[in-house]
Biopython code that builds the backbone (N, CA, C, O; Angstrom):
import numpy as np
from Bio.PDB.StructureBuilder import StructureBuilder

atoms = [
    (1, "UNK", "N", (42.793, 31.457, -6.512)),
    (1, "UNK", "CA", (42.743, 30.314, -5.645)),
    (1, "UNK", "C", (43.260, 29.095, -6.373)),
    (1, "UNK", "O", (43.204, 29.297, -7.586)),
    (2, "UNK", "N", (43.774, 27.828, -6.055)),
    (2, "UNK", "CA", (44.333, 27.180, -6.300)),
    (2, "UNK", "C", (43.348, 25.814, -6.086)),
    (2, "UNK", "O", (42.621, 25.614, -5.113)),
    (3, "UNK", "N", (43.530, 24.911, -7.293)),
    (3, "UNK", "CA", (42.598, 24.106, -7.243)),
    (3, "UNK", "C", (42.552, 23.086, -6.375)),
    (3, "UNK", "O", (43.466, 22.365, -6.774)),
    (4, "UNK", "N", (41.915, 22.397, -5.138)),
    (4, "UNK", "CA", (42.256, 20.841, -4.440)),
    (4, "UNK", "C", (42.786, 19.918, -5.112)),
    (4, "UNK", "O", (42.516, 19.304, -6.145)),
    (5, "UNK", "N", (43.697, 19.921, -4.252)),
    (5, "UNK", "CA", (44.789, 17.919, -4.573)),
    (5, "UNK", "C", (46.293, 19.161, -5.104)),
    (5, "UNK", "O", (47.357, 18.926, -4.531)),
    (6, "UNK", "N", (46.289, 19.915, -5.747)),
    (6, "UNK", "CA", (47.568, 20.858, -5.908)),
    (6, "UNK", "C", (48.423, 21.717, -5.078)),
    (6, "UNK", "O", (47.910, 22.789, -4.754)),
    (7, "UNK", "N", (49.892, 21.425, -4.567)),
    (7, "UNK", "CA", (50.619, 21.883, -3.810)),
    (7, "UNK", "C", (51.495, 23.133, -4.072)),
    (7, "UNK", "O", (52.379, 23.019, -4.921)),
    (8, "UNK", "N", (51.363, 24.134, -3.526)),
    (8, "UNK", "CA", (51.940, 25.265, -3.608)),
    (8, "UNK", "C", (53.243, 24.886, -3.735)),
    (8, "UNK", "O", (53.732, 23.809, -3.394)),
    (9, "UNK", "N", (54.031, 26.248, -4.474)),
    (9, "UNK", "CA", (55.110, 26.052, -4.728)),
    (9, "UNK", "C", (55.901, 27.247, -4.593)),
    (9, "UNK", "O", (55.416, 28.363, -4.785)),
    (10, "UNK", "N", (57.215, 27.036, -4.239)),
    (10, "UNK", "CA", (58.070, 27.963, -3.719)),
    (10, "UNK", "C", (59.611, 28.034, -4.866)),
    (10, "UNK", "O", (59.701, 27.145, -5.714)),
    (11, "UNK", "N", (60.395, 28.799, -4.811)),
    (11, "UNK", "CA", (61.487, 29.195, -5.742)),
    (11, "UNK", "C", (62.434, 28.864, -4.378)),
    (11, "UNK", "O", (62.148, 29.097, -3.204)),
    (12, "UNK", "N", (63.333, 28.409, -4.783)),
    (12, "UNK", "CA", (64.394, 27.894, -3.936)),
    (12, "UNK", "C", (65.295, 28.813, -3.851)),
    (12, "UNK", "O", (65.740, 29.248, -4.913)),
    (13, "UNK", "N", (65.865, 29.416, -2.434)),
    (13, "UNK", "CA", (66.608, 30.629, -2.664)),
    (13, "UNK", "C", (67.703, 30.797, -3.054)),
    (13, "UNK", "O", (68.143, 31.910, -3.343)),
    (14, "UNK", "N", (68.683, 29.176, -3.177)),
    (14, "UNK", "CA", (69.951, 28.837, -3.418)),
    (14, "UNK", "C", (69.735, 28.641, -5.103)),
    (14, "UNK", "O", (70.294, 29.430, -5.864)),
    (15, "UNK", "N", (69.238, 27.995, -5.409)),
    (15, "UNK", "CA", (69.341, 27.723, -7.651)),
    (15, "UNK", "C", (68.242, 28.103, -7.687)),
    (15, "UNK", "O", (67.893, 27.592, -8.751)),
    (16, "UNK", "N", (67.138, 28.785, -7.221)),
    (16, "UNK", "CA", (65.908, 29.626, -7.517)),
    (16, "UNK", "C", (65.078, 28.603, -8.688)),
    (16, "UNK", "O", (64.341, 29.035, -9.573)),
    (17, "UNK", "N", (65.283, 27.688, -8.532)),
    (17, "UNK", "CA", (63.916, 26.641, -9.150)),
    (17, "UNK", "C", (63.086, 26.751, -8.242)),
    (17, "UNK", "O", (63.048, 27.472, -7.245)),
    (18, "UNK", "N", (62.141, 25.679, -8.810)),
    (18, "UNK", "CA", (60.408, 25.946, -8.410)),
    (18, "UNK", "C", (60.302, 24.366, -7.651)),
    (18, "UNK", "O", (60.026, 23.409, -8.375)),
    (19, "UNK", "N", (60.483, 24.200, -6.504)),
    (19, "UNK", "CA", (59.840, 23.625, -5.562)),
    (19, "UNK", "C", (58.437, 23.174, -4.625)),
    (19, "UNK", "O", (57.416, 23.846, -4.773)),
    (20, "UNK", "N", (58.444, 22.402, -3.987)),
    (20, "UNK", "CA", (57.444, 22.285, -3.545)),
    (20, "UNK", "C", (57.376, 23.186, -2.195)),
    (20, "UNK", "O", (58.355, 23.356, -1.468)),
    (21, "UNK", "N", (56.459, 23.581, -2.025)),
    (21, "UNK", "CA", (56.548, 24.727, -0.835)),
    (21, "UNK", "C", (56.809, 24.409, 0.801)),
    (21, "UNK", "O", (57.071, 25.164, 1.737)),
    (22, "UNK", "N", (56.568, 22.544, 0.698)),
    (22, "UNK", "CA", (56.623, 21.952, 2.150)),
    (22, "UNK", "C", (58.117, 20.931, 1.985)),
    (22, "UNK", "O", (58.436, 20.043, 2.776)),
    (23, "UNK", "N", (58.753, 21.269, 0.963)),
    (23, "UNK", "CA", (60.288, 20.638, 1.218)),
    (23, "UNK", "C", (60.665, 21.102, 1.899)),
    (23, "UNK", "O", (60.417, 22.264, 2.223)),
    (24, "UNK", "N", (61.614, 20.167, 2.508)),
    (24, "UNK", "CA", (62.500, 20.592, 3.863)),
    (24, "UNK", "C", (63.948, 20.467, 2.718)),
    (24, "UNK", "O", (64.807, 21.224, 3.171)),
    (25, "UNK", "N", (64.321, 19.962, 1.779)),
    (25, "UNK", "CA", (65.667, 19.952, 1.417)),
    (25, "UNK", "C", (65.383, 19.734, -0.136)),
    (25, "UNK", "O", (64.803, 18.773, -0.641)),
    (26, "UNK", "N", (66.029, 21.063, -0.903)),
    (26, "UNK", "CA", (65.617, 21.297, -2.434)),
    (26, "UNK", "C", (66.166, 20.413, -3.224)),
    (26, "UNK", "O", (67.363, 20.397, -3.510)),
    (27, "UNK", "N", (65.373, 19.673, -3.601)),
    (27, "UNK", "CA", (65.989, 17.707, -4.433)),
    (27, "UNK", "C", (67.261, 18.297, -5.866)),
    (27, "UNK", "O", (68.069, 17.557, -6.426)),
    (28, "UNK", "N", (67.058, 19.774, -6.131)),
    (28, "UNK", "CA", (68.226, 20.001, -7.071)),
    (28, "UNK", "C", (69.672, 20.375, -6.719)),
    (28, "UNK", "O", (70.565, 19.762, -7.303)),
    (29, "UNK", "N", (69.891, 21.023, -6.106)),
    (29, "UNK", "CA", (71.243, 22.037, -5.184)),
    (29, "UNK", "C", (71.059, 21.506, -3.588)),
    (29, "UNK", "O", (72.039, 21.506, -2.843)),
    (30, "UNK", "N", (69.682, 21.037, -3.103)),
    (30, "UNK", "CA", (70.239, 19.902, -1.859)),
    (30, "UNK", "C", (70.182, 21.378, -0.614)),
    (30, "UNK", "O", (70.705, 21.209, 0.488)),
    (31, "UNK", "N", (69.602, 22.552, -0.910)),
    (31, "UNK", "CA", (69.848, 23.648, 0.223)),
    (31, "UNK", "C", (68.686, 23.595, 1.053)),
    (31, "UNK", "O", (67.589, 24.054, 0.736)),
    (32, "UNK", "N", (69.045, 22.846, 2.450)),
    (32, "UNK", "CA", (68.536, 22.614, 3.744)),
    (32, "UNK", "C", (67.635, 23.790, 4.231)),
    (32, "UNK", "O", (68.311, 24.779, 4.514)),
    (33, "UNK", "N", (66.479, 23.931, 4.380)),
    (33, "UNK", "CA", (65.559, 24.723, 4.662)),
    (33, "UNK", "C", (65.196, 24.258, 6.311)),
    (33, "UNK", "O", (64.471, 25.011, 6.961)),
    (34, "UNK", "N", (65.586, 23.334, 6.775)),
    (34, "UNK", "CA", (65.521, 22.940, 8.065)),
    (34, "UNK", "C", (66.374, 23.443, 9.262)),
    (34, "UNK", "O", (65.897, 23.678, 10.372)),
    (35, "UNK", "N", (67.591, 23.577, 8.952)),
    (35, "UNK", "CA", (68.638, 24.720, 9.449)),
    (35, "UNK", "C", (68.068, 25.808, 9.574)),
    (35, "UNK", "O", (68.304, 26.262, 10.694)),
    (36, "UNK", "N", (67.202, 26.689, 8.765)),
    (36, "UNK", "CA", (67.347, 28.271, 9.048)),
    (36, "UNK", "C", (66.622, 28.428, 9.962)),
    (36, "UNK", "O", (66.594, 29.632, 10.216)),
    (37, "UNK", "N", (65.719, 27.623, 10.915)),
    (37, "UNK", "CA", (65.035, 27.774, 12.581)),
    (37, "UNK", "C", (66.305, 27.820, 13.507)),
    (37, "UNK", "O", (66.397, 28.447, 14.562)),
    (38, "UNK", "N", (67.442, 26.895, 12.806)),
    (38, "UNK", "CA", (68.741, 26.670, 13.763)),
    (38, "UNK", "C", (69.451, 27.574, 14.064)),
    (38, "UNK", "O", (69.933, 27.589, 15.197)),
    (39, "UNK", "N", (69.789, 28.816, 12.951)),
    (39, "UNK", "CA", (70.691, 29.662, 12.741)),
    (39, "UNK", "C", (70.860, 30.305, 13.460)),
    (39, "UNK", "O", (69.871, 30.914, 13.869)),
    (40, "UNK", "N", (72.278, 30.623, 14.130)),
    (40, "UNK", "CA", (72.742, 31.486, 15.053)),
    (40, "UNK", "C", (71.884, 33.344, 14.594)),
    (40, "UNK", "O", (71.631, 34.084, 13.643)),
    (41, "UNK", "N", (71.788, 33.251, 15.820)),
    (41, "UNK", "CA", (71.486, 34.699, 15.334)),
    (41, "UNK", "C", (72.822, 36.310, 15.421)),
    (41, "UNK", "O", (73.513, 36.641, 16.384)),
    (42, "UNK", "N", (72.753, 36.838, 14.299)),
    (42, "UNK", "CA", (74.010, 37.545, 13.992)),
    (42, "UNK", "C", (74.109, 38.697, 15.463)),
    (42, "UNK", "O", (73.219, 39.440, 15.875)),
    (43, "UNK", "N", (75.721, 38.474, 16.100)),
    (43, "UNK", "CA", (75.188, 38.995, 17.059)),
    (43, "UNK", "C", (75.393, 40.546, 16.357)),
    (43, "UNK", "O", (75.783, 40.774, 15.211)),
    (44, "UNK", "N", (75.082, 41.342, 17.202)),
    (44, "UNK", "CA", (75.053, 43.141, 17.358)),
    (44, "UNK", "C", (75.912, 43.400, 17.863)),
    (44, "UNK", "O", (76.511, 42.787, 18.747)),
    (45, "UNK", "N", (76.257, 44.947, 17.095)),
    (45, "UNK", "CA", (77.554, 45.305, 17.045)),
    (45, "UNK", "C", (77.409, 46.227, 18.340)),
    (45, "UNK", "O", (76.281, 46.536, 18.724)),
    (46, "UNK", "N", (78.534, 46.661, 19.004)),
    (46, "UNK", "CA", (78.653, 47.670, 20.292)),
    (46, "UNK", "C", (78.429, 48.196, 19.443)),
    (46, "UNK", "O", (78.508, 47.898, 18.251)),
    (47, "UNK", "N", (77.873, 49.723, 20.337)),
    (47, "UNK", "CA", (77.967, 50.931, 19.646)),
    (47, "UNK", "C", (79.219, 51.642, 20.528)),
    (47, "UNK", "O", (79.796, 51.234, 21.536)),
    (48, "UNK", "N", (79.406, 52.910, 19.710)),
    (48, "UNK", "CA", (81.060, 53.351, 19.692)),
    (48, "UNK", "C", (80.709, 54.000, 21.034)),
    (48, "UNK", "O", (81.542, 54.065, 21.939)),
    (49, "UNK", "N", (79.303, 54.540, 21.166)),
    (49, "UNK", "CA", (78.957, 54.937, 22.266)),
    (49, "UNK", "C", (79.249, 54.098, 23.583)),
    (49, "UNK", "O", (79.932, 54.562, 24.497)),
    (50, "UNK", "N", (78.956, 53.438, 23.601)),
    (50, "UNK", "CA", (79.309, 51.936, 24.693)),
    (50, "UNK", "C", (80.705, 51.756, 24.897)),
    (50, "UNK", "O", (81.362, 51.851, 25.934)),
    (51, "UNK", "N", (81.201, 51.359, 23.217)),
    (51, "UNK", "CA", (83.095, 51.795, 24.003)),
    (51, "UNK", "C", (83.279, 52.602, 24.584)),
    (51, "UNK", "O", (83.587, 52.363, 25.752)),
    (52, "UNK", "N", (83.211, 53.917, 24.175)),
    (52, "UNK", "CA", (84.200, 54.987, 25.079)),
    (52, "UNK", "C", (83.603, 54.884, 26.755)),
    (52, "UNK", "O", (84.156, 54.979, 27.850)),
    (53, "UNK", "N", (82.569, 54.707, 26.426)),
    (53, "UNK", "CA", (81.794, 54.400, 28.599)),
    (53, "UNK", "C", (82.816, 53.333, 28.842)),
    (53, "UNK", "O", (83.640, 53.422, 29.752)),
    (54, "UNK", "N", (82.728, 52.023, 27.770)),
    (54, "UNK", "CA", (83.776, 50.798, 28.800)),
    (54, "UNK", "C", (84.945, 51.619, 28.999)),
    (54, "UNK", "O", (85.297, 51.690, 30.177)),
    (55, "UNK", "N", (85.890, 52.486, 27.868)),
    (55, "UNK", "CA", (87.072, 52.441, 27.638)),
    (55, "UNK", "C", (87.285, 53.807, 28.799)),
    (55, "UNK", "O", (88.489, 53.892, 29.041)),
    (56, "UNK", "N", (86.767, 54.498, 29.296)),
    (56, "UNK", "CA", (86.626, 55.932, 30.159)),
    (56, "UNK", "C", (86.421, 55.055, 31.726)),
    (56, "UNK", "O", (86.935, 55.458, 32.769)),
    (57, "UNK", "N", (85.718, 54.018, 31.642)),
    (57, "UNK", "CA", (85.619, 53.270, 33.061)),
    (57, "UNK", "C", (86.744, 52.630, 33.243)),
    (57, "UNK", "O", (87.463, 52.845, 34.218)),
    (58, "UNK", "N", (86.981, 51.883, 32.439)),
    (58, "UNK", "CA", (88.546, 51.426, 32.446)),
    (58, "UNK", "C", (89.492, 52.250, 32.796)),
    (58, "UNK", "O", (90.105, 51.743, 33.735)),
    (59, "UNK", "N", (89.786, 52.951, 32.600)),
    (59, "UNK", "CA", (90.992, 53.969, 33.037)),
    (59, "UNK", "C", (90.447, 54.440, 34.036)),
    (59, "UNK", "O", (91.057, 53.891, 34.952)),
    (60, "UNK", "N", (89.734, 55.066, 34.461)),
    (60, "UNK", "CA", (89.551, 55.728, 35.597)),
    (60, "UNK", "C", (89.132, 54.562, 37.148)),
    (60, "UNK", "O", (89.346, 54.905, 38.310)),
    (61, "UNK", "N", (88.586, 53.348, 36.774)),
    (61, "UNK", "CA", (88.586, 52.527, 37.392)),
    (61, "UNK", "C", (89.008, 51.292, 37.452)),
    (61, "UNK", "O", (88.406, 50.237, 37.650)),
    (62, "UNK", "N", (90.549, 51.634, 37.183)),
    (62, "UNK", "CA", (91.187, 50.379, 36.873)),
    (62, "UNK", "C", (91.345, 49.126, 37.203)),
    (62, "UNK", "O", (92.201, 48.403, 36.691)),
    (63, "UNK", "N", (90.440, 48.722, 38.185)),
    (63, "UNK", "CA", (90.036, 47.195, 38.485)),
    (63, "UNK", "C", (89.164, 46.970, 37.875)),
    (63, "UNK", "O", (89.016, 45.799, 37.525)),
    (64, "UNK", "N", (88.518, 47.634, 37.605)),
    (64, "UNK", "CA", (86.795, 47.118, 37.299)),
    (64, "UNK", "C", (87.187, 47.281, 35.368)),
    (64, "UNK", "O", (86.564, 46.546, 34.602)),
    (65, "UNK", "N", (88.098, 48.157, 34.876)),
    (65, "UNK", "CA", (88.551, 48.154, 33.461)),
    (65, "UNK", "C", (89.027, 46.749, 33.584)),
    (65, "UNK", "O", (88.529, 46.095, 32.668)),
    (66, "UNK", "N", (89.793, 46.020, 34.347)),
    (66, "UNK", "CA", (90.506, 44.612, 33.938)),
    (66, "UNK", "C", (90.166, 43.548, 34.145)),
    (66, "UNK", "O", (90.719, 42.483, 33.869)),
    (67, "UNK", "N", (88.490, 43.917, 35.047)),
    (67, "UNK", "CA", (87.671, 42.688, 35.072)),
    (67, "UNK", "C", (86.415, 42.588, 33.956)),
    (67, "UNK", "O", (85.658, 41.659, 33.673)),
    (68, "UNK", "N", (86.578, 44.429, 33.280)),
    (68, "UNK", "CA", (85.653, 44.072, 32.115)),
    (68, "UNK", "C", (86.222, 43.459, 31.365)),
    (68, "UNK", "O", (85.737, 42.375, 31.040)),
    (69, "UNK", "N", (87.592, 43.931, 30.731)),
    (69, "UNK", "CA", (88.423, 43.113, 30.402)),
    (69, "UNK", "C", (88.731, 41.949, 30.220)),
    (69, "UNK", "O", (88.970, 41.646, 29.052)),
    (70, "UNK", "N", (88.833, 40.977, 31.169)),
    (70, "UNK", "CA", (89.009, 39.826, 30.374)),
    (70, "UNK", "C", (87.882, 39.223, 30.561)),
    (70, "UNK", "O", (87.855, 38.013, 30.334)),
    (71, "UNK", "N", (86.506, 39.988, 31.079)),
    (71, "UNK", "CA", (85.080, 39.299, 30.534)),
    (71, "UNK", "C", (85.139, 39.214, 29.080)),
    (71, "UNK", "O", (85.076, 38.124, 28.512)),
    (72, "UNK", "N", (85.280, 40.537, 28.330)),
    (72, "UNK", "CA", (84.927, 40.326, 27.130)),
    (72, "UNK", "C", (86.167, 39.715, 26.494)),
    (72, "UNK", "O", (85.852, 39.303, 25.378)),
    (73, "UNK", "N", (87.399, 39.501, 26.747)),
    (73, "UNK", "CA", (87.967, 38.730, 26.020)),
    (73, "UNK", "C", (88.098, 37.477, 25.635)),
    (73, "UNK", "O", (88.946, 36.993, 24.886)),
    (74, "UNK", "N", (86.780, 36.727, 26.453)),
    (74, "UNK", "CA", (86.439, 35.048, 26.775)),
    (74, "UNK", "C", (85.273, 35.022, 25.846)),
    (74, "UNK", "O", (84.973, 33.898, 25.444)),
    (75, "UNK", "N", (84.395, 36.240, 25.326)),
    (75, "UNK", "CA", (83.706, 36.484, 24.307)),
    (75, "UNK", "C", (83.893, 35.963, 23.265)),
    (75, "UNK", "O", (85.025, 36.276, 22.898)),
    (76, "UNK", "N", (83.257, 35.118, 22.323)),
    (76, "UNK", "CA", (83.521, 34.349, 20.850)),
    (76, "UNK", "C", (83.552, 35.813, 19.683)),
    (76, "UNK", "O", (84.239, 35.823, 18.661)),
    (77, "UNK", "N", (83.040, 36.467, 19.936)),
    (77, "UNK", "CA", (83.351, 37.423, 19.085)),
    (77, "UNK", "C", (84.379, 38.584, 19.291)),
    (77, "UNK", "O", (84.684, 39.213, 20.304)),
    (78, "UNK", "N", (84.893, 38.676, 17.762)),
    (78, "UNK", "CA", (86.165, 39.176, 17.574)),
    (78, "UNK", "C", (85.541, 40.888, 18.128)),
    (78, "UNK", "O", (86.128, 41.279, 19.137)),
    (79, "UNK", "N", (84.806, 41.557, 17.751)),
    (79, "UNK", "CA", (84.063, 42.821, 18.487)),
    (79, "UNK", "C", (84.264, 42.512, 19.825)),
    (79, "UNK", "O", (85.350, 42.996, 20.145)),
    (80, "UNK", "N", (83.696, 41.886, 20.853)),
    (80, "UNK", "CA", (83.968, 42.075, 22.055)),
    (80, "UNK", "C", (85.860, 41.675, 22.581)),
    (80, "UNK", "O", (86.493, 42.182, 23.507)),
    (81, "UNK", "N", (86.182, 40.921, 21.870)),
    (81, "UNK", "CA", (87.611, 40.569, 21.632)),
    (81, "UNK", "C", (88.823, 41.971, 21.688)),
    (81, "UNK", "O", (89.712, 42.254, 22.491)),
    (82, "UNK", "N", (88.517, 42.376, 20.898)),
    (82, "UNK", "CA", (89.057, 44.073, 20.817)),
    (82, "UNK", "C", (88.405, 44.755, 22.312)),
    (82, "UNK", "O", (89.166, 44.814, 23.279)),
    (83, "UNK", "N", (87.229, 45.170, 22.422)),
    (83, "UNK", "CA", (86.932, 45.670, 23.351)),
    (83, "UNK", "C", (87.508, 45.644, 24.692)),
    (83, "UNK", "O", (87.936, 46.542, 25.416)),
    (84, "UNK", "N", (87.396, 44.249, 24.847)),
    (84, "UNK", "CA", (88.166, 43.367, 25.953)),
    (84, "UNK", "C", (89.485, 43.551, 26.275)),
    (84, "UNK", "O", (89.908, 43.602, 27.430)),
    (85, "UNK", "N", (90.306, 43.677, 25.033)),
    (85, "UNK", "CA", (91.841, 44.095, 25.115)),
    (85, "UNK", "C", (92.124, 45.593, 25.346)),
    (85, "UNK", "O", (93.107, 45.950, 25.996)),
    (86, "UNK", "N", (91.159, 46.553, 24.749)),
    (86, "UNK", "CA", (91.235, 47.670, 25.196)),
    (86, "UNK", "C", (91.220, 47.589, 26.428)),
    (86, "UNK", "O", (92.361, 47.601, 26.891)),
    (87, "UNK", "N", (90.564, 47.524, 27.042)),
    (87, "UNK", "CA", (89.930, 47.931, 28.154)),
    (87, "UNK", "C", (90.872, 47.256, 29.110)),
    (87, "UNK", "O", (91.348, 47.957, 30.002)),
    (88, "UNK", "N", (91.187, 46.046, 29.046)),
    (88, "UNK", "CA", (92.598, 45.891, 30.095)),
    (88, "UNK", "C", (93.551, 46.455, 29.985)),
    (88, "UNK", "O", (94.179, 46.919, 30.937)),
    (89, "UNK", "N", (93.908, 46.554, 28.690)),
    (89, "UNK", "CA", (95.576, 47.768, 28.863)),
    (89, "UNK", "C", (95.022, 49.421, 29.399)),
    (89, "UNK", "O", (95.831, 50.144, 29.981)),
    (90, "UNK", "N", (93.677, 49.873, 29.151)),
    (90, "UNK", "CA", (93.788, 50.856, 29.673)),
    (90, "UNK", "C", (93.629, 50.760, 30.914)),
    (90, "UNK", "O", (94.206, 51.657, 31.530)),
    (91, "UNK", "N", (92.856, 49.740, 31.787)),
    (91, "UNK", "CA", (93.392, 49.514, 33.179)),
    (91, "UNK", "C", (94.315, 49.043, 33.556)),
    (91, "UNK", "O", (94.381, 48.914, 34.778)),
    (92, "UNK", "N", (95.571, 48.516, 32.650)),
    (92, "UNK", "CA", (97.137, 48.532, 33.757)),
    (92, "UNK", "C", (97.418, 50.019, 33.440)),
    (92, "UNK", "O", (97.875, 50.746, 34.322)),
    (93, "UNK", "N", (97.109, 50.563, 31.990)),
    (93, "UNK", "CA", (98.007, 51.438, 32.060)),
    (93, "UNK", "C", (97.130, 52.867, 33.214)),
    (93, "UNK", "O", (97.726, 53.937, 33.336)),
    (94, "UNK", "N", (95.870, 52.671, 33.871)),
    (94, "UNK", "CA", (95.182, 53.559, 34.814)),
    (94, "UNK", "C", (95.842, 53.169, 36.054)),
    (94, "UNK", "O", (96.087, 54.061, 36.867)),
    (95, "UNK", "N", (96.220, 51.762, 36.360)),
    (95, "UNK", "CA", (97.298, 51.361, 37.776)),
    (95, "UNK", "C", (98.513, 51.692, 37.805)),
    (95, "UNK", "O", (98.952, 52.179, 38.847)),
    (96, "UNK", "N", (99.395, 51.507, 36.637)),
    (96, "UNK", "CA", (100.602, 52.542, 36.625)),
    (96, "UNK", "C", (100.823, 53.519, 36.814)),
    (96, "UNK", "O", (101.861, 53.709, 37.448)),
    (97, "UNK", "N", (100.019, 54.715, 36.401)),
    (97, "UNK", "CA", (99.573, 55.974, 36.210)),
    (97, "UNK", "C", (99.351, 56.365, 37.717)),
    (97, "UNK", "O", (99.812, 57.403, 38.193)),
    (98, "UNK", "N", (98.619, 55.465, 38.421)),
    (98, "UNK", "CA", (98.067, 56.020, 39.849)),
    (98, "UNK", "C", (99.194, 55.634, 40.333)),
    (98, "UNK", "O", (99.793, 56.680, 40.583)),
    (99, "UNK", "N", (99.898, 54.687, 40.638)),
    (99, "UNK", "CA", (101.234, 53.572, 41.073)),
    (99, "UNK", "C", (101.826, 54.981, 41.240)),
    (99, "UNK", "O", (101.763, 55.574, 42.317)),
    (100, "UNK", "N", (102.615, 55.691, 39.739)),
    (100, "UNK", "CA", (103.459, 56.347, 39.712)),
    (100, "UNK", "C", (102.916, 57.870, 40.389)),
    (100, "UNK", "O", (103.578, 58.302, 41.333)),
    (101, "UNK", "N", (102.392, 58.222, 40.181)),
    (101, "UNK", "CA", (101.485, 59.376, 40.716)),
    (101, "UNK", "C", (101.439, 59.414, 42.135)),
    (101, "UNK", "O", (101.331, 60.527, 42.650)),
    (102, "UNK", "N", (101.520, 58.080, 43.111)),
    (102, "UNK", "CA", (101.561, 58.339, 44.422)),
    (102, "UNK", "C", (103.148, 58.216, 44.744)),
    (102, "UNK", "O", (103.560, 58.852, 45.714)),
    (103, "UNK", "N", (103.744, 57.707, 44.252)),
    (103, "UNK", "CA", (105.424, 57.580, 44.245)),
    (103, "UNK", "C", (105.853, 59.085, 44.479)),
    (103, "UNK", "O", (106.321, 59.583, 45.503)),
    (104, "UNK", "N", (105.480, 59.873, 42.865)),
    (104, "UNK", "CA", (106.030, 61.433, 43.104)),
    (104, "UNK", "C", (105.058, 62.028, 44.469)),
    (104, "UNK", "O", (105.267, 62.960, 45.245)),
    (105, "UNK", "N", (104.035, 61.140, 44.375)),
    (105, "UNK", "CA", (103.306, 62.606, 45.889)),
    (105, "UNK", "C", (104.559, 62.408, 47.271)),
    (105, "UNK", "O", (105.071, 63.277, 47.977)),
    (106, "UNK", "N", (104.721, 61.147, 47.265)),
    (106, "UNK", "CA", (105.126, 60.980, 48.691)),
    (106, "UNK", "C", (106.444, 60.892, 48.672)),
    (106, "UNK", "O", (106.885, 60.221, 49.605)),
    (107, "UNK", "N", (107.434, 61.435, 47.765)),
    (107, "UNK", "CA", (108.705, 61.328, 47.621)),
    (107, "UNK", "C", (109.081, 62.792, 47.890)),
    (107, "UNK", "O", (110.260, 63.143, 47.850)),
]
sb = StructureBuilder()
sb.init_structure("model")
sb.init_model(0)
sb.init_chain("A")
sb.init_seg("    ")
for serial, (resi, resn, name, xyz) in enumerate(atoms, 1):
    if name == "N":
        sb.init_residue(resn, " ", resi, " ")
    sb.init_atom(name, np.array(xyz, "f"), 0.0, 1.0, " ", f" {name:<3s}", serial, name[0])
structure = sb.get_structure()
């Protein structure tokens, strides 16, 4: 136990000195402990499982592939970014495909 009137103390995670445990900003290296309530939280990655469902809907339902499409390409992350681009080229290239496919039926 720690004696009254004495303030706990913490190791600073940036220059790992010995601080006071209720600083908000470490008086040596200056690393803001008030920010990390702020911090974006890291987003999560698709799983590969999830692509091939977008990337299999996309082609086979090629409107709905080019409206997932440029949902996720308005996405800040570079992961949904890719996704997003997949998934529209495989829905033009699922409208071509059908395009051309009814051309040879009815010719």
């Amino acid at each position: 136990m720690e004696a009254t009137g004495t303030t706990s103390t913490r190791n600073c995670v940036s220059c790992g000195r010995s601080i006071s445990w209720d600083a908000n900003v470490c008086p040596y290296c200056g690393h803001d402990y008030r920010m990390q309530s702020y911090a974006p939280m890291q987003s999560s990655q698709m799983s590969d499982g999830m692509k091939i469902l977008l990337y299999i809907v996309s082609f086979l339902f090629s409107i709905v592939g080019i409206i997932i499409g440029v949902y996720y390409m308005t996405k800040n992350d570079p992961e949904y970014k890719e996704v997003g681009k997949i998934c529209l080229i495989l829905g033009l290239v699922g409208i071509v495909i059908g395009v051309l496919c009814n051309i040879a039926f009815f010719m």
